[in-house]
C-alpha positions as CSV (number, residue, x, y, z in Angstrom):
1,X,158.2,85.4,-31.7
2,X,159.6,83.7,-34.8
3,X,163.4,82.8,-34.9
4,X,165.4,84.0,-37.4
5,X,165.8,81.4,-40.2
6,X,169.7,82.3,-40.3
7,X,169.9,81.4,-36.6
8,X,167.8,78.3,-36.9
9,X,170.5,77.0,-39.7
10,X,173.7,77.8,-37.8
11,X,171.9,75.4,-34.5
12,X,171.3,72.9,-36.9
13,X,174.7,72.8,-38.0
14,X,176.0,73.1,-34.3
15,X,174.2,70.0,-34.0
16,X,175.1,67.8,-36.3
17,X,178.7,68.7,-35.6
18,X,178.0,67.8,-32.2
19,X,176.5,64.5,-33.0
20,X,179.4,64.0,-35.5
21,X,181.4,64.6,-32.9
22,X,180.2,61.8,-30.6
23,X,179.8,59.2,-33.5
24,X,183.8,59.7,-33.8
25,X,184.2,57.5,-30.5
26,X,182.5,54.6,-31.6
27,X,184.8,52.6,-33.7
28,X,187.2,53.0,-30.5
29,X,184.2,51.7,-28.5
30,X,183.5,49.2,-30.8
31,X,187.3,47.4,-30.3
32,X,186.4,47.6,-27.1
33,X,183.4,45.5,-27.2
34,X,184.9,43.4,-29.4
35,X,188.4,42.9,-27.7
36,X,185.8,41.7,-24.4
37,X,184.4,38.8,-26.9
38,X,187.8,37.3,-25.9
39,X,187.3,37.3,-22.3
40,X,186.5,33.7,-20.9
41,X,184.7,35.3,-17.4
42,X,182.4,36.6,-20.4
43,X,179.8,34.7,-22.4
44,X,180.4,34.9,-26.3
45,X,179.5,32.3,-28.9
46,X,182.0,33.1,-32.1
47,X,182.3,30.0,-34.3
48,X,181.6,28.8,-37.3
49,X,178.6,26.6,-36.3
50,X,175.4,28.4,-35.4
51,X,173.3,28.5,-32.3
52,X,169.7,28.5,-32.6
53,X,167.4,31.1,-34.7
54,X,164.7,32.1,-32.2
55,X,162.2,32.6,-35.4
56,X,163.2,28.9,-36.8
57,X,162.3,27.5,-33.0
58,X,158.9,29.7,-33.1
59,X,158.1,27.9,-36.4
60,X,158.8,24.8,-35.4
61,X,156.7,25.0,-33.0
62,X,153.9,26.5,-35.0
63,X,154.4,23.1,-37.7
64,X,153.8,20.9,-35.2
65,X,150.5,22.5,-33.9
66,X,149.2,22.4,-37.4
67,X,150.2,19.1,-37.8
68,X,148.9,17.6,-34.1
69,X,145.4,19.7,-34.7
70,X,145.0,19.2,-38.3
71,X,142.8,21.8,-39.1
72,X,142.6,24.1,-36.5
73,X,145.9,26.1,-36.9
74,X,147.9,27.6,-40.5
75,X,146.4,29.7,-43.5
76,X,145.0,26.6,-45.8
77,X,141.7,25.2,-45.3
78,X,142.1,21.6,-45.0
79,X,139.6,18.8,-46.2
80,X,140.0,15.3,-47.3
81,X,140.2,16.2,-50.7
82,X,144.3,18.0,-49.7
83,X,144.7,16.6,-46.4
84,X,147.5,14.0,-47.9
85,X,149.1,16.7,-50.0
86,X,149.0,19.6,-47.0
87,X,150.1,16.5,-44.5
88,X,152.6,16.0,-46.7
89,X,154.1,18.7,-47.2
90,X,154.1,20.2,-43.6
91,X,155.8,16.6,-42.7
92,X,158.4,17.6,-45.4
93,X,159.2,21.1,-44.1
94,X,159.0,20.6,-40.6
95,X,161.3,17.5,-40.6
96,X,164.3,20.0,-42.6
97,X,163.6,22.9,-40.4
98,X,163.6,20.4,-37.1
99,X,166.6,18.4,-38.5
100,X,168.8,21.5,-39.0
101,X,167.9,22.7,-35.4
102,X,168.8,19.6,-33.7
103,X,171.9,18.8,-35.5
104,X,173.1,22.6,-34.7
105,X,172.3,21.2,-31.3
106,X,174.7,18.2,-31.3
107,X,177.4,19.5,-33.5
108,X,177.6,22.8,-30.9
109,X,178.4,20.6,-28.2
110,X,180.7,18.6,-30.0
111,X,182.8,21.5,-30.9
112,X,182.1,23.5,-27.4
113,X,183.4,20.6,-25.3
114,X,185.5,18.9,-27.6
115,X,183.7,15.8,-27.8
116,X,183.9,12.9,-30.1
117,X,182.3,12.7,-33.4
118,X,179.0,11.7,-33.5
119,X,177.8,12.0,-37.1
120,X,175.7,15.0,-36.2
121,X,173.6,15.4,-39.3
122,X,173.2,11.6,-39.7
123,X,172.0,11.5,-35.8
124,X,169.9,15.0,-36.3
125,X,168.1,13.0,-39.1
126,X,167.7,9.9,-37.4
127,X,166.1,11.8,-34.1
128,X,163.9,13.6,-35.6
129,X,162.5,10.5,-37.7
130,X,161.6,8.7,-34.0
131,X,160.2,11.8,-33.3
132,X,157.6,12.0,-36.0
133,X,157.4,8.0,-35.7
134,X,156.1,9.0,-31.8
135,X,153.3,11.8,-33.5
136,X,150.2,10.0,-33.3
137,X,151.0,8.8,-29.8
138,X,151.8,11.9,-29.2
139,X,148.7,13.5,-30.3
140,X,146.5,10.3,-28.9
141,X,147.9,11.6,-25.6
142,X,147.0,15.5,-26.1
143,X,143.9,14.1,-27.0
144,X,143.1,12.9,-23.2
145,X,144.7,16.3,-21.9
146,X,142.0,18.1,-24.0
147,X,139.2,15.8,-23.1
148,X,140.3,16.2,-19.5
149,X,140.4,20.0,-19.7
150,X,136.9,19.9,-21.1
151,X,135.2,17.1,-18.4
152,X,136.6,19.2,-15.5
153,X,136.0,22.8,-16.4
154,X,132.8,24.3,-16.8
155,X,133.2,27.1,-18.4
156,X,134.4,25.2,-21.7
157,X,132.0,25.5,-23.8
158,X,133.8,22.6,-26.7
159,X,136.6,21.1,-27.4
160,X,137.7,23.7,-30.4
161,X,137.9,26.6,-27.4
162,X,140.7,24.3,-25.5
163,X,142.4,23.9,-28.1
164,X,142.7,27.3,-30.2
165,X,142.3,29.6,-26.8
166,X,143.9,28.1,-23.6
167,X,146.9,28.5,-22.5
168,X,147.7,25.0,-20.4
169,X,146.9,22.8,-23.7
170,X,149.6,25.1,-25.2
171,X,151.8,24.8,-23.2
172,X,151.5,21.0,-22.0
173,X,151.6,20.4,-26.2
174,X,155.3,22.5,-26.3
175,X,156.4,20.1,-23.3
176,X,155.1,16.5,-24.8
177,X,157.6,17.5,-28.0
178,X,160.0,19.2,-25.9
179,X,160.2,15.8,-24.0
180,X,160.5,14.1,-26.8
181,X,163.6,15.8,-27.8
182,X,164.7,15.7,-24.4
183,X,164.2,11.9,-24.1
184,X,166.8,11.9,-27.4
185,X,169.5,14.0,-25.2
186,X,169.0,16.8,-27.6
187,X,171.0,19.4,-26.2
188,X,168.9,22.8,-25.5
189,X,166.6,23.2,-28.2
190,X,163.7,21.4,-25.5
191,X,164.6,24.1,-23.3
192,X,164.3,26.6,-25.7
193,X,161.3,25.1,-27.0
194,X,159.5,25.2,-23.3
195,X,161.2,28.8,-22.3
196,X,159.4,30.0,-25.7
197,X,156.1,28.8,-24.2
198,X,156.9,30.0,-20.6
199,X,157.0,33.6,-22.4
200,X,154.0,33.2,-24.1
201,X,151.8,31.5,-21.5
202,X,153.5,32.3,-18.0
203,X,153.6,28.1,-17.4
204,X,157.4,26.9,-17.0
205,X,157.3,23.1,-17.6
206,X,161.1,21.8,-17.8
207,X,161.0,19.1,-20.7
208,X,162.9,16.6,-18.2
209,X,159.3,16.4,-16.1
210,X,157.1,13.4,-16.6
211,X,153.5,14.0,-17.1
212,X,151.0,11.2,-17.7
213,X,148.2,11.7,-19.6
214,X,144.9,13.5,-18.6
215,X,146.7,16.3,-17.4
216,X,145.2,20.0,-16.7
217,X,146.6,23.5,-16.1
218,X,143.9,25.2,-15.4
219,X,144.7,29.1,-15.9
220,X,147.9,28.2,-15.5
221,X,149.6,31.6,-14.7
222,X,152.9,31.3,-12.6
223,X,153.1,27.0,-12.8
224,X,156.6,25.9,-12.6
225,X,157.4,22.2,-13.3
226,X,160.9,21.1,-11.9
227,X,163.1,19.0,-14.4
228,X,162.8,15.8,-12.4
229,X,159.6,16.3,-10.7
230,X,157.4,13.3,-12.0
231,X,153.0,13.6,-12.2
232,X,150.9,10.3,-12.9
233,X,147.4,10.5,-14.9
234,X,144.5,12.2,-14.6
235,X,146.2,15.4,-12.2
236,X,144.7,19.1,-12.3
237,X,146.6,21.8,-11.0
238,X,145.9,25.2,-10.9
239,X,147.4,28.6,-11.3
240,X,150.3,29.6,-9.2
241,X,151.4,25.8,-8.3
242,X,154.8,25.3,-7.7
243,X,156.4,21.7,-8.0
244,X,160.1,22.6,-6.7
245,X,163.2,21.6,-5.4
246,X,164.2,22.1,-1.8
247,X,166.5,25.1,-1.1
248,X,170.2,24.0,-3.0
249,X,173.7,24.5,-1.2
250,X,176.4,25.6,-2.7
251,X,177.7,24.4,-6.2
252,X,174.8,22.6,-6.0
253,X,174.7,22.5,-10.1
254,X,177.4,19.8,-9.2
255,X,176.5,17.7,-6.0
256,X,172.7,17.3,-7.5
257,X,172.8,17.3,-11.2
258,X,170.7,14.3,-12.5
259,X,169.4,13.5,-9.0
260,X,165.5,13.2,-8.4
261,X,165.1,17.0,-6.5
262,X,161.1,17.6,-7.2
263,X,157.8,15.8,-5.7
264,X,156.1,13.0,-7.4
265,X,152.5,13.3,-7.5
266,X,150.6,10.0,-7.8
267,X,147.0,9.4,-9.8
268,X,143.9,11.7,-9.2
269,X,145.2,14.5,-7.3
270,X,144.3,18.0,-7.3
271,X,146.6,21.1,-5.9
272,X,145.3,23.9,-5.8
273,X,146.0,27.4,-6.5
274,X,149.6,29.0,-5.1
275,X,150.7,25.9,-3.2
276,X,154.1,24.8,-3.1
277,X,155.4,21.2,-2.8
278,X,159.2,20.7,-2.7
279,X,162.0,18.3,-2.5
280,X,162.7,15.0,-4.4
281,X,161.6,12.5,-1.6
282,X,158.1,14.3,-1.3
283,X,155.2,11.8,-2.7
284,X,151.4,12.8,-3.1
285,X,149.7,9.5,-2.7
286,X,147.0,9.0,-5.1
287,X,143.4,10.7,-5.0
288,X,144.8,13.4,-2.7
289,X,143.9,17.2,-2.5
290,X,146.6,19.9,-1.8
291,X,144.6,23.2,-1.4
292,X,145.3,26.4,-2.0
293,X,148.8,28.1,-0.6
294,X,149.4,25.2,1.4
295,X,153.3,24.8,1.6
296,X,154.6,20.5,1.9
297,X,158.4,19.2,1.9
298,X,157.1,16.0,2.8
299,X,154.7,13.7,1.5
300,X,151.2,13.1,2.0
301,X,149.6,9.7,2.3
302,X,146.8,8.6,-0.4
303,X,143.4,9.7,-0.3
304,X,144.5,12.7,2.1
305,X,143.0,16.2,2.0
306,X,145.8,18.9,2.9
307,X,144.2,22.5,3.7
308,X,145.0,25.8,5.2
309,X,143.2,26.7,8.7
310,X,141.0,29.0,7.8
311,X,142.3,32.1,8.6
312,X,140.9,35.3,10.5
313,X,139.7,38.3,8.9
314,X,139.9,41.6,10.9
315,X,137.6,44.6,10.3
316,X,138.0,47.9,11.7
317,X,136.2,51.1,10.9
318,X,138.1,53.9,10.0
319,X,137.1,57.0,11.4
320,X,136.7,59.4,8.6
């Protein structure tokens, strides 16, 4: 049965009165919200000086792909005939959009805790030069993580599928600059940088770690890397691994800041899917073998294989 077109207009005016009607609270709401932006128990960041722009973080990122796998990443084609102009010019753009981020970076923690000057653009310049300076290092040793992803996974088919399609060699590349950074006391952009890739690829490195070369995530979902936690050459680890810290006491942000709280893993090892190794004094000797979910808050000598008893399987038949 049709409504009347008269009573259809007079709801729709009931309605937008009503809506009207609520929108008339909101500037009230709005000094509310806005008189909380002075509340120090709250969180607020009003100043003049900038925090980070997520997109200009994402991009950064994305430069420096195209520029440590020339070729395989960005809209141009590349060949030898533009590689010096293309080179060029992603050098040139990546090294304003970089500098801008890591002198926001310094000059925020200047202002925030009241520190003395420190020529923040003339440092955000001069970082990000010894940055590019350490690029092909820096791609020499991504070089041996793909080589090593390759030589220990069979179903690689070439080099080109590590690099465009899995996600450790994306996510080890976001650590090796965020380190970088990190290495330069950049405050929080590394951290941004590796939280960026911990979205995208489920593999939380900290950018404090150290990670020698050869290094493999394979699969990679659920990996978390403490800041201190320290991993030789040639190491594979698998999905699920956790390299943590022991369980922290109280206002333990103050008692253990910048003390060593994750394992060390020596040369050669392998650990396994879902297992857990905790605590700053636990070493894995070289050549060892963690298996899967095996739990360790102490360390293993070299050449020692650590495994689960196997466990025992029940059946029962269900009466249907």
């Amino acid at each position: 049965m049709s409504q009347n077109p008269q009573t259809i207009d007079q709801s729709c005016k009931i309605d937008a009165e009503s809506a009207f009607n609520f929108r008339q609270r909101l500037p009230a709401l709005a000094e509310k919200i806005i008189a909380s932006c002075d509340d120090e128990a709250c969180y607020s960041h009003i100043d003049y000086e900038p925090l980070h722009s997520e997109t200009a973080v994402i991009d950064i990122i994305k430069r420096f792909r195209e520029i440590l796998f020339p070729g395989y990443f960005g809209e141009q084609k590349l060949d030898p005939a533009n590689l010096k102009y293309y080179m060029g010019q992603s050098v040139s753009l990546l090294f304003d959009t970089l500098s801008d981020e890591v002198t926001h970076s310094i000059r925020h923690d200047c202002l925030r805790y009241d520190q003395s000057c420190s020529n923040c653009s003339e440092s955000g310049h001069q970082i990000v030069l010894e940055v590019f300076e350490a690029v092909p290092q820096l791609r020499r040793v991504l070089a041996t993580d793909v080589r090593a992803f390759f030589e220990g996974d069979p179903a690689s088919k070439s080099y080109d599928e590590i690099i465009f399609a899995y996600p450790g060699i994306f996510a080890i590349m976001v650590y090796r600059i965020a380190h970088l950074l990190y290495l330069k006391e950049v405050p929080l952009l590394p951290r941004i940088m590796t939280e960026h890739a911990h979205s995208v690829t489920g593999i939380d490195i900290h950018p404090g770690a150290e990670i020698g070369e050869y290094f493999v995530i394979d699969h990679g979902t659920g990996v978390v890397i403490g800041e201190t936690a320290v991993i030789g050459k040639n190491v594979r680890i698998y999905q699920g691994v956790t390299l943590g810290a022991l369980s922290l006491p109280q206002n333990a942000g103050e008692q253990l800041r910048g003390k060593k709280r994750h394992p060390t893993i020596d040369d050669d090892v392998i650990i396994y899917s879902s297992a857990t190794i905790l605590g700053g004094n636990t070493v894995i000797g070289k050549r060892s073998v963690i298996g899967g979910n095996v739990w360790l808050t102490e360390s293993v000598p070299p050449d020692t294989r650590v495994i689960m008893e196997t466990p025992k399987l029940i059946y029962k038949k269900e009466n249907l």
